[in-house]
N, C-alpha and C positions, 0 to 999 in steps of 0.2 A: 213401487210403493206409492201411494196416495198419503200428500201432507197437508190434512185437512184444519182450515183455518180457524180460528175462533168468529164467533158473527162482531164481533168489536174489532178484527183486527181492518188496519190500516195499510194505506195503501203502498207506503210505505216500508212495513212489515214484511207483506209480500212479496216485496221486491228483494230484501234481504233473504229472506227463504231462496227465492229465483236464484237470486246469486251463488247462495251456496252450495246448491242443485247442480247449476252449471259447473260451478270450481272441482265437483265430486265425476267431473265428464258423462255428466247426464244429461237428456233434454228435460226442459220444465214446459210443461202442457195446465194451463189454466183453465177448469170451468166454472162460473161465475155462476152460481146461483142467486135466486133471491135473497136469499139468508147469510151463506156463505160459498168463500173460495176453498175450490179446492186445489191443488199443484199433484200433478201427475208426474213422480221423478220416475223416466224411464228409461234405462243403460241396456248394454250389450249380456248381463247375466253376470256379468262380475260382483260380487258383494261389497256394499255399502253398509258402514255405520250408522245404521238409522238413530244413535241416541244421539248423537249430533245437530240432531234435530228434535227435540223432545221438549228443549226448555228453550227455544228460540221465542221471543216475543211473537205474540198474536195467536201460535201454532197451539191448536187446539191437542191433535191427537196423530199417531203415525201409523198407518195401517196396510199393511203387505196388500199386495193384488197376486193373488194364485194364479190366473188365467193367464196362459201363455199370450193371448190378448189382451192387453192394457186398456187404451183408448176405446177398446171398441164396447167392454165388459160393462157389465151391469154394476161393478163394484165401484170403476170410477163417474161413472154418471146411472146413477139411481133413478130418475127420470128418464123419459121419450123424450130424443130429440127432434125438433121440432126447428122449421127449418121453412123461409116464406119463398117463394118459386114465382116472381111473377106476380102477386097478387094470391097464390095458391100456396095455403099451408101443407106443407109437406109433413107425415107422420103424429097429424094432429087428430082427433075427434073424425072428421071428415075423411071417407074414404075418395082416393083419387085416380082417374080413370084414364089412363097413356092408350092410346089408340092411333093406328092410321098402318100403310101397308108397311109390307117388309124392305120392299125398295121403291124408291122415288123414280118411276118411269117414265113421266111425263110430264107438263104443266096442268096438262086438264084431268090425267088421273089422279093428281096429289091435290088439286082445288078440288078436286068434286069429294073426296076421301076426308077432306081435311071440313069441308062445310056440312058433309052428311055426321061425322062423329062429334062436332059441335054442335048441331040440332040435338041430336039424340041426347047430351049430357058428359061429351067426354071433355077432359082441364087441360090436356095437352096431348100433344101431336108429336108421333114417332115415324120414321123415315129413315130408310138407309140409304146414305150416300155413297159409302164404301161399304163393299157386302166381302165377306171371308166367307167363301165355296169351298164345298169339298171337291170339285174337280176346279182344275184350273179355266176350261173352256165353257163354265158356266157365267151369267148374268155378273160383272164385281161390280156393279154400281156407275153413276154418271159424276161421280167426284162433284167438284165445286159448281156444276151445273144442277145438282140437285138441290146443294146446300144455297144456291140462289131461287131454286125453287122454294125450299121450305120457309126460307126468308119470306118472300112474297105471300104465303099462307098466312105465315104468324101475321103477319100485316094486316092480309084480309079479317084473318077472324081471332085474332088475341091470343090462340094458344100458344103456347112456349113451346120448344122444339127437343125433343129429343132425339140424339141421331148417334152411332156409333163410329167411337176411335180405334183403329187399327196399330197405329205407328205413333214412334214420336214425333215425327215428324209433321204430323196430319195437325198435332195441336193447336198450332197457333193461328190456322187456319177456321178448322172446327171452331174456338172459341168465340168467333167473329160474329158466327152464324148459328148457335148453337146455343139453348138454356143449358142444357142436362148434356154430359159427354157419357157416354154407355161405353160401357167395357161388356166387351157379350163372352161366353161362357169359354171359349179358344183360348181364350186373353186371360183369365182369371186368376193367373199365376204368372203372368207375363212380369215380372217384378219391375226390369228397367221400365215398363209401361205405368206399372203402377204409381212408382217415384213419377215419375214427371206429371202424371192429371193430379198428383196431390200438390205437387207444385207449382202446378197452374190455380189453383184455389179455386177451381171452376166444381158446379154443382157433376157428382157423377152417381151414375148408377149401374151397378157391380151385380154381376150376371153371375150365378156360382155356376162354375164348372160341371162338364156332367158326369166325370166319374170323382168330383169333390164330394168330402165330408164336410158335413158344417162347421167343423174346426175352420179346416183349410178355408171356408168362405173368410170367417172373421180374422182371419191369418193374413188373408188378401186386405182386405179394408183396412188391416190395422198398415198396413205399408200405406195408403192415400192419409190415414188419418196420424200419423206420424211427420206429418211436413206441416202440421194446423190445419187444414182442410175438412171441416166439420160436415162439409154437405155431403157427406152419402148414403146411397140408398141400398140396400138390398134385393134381390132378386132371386127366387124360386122359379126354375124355369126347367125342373123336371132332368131327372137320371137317368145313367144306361145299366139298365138291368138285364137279367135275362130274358123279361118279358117282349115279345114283337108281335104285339095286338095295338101298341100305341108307341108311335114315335120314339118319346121317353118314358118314365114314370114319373109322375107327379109325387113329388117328397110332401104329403099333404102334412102330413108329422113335424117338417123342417118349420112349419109357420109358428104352432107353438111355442116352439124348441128354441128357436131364434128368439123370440120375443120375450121369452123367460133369460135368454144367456146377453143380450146387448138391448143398447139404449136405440139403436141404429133403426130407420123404417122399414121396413120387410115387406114387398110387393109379391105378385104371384103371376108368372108366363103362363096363362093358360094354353095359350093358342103355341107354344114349341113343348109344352111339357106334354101334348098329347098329340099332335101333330095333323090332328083330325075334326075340321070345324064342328064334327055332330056333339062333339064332347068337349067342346068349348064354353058352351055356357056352364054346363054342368058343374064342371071342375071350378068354374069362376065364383060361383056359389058357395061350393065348398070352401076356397079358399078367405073368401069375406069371413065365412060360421067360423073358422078356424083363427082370425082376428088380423089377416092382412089389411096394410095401409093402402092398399091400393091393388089396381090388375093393369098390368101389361096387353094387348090386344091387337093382335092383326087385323086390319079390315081391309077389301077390295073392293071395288066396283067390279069388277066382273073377274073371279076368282080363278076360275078355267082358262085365264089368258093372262094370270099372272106370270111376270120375269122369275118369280121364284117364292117360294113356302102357298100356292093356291092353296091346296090343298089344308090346308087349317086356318089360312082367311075367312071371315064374316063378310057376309055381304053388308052394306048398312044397316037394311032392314032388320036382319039377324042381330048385328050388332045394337041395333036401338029395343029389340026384344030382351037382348042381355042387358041393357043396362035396364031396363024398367024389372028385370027380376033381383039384380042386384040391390034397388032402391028397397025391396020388400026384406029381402036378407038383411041387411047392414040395419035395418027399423026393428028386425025382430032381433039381433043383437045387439042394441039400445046404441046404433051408429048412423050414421048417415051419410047420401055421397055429397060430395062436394058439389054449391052449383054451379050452373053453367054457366061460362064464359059470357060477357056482354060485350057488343062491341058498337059503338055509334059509327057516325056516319063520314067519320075521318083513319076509321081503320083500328082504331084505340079503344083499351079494356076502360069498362067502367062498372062504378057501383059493386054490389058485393058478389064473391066469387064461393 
């Protein structure tokens, strides 16, 4: 249930509400609006006296949350969360553009990836350090040699890093080297996974599974956003259906759908939800008109000799043709992309992003 505050209560107040939340073996979850607080008391599904709380000083009003997702619902936060990355508002106005290969193969493949999708307009840089293969003897990644790689990018050109966690183990590691921790679609329901990046408080972004419904996504995020961990992201990154003309399907439907059911920012994998670079801008477009906060985006330098997903990598050029049609989409639905990253001549973002 949601125990929303009066705009006069105090802070004080609050705190007494808090307390008696907790005494009832609840957690209390605060979001502080401008106006007012509101207190998320959320238990295990055992029944609570909500009049207990009805005439407590400050407390405005008590109002049930139906959705088997709490934190994540539109009922306890009414507003987009919104959420600064870097210098880069996350889920805000500005559409945001994650670009770079599926694995970090080298230093001069991931400099040259990482400087071509920052020319072009993209706000940060994706890399896999540790890669989850469907065969065992395929490419898993160069571990902390890649994530010293991506360090050294963000250095050169500003962007923030986004790279995927496997384990728990990999945490504390990852967070070192690491803006954004990704959970890719394997993981999605990985629950001991989920608890522990919520409890690192580190920003993540939550890949929805590919035979998940979009319950099950917000099922998932409410386990990160259950430890207080407000920064996560969303991701549409295409289903397995019976269709095999396209890697997966593109759930273009999930972007509204999500956007009407949680406050959370909802991004869109063109490049795994179709598996196939010709249909990567395509779908990228779509998903903007459809009102995503951003697109996820493979790109390689030379795609035919990637370690792994070539085949629906962008080369740059492609890639900087997507983003200049991206810019005409997100203008004709009264949005815009984010700009581009600045960096001076000591390696450091500057001025507006």
């Amino acid at each position: 249930m949601m125990i929303i505050m009066r705009t006069t209560a105090t802070r004080n107040q609050i705190d007494e509400v808090v307390k008696i939340v907790q005494a009832n073996g609840l957690r209390a979850h605060l979001s502080t609006g401008e106006e007012r607080t509101i207190i998320g008391a959320i238990g295990d599904g055992r029944p609570v006296q909500k009049e207990q709380f009805f005439h407590l000083p400050g407390v405005d009003r008590v109002v049930p949350i139906s959705r088997p997702y709490k934190l994540a619902s539109r009922e306890f936060s009414p507003a987009n969360s919104i959420f600064n990355l870097d210098g880069i508002q996350i889920g805000g106005e500005n559409i945001v553009i994650i670009a770079g290969p599926c694995s970090v193969e080298c230093r001069s493949q991931l400099m040259e990836v990482a400087e071509a999708v920052r020319e072009a307009g993209a706000q940060a840089l994706r890399g896999g350090a540790y890669k989850p293969r469907t065969s065992p003897y395929s490419f898993q990644g160069l571990g902390e040699t890649a994530l010293e790689i991506l360090a050294e990018a963000r250095q050169a050109t500003g962007l923030p890093i986004v790279t995927e966690v496997m384990a728990i183990e990999q945490i504390p590691l990852l967070i070192r080297y690491a803006d954004v921790l990704q959970i890719g679609a394997r993981n999605m329901q990985n629950y001991s996974l989920l608890h522990a990046v919520g409890e690192s408080q580190h920003p993540v972004l939550l890949k929805r599974g590919m035979s998940a419904t979009v319950e099950e996504l917000l099922m998932a995020a409410e386990y990160i956003l259950s430890h207080g961990n407000r920064r996560v992201i969303l991701c549409e990154r295409g289903i397995r259906t019976f269709e095999t003309a396209t890697r997966n399907t593109t759930d273009i439907n999930a972007i509204p759908v999500l956007k009407s059911m949680t406050h959370l920012p909802v991004l869109l994998d063109p490049s795994h939800s179709t598996g196939y670079w010709e249909y990567v801008t395509a779908i990228a477009r779509a998903g903007v008109a459809a009102g995503a906060d951003g697109l996820l985006v493979e790109v390689h330098p030379d795609p035919a000799a990637a370690y792994s997903d070539g085949g629906q990598s962008l080369k740059p050029e492609r890639f900087a043709e997507l983003v200049r049609q991206i810019r005409g989409v997100a203008q004709a639905v009264g949005r815009s992309v984010a700009p581009v990253v600045k960096v001076n001549n000591n390696g450091q973002t500057h001025g507006s992003r």
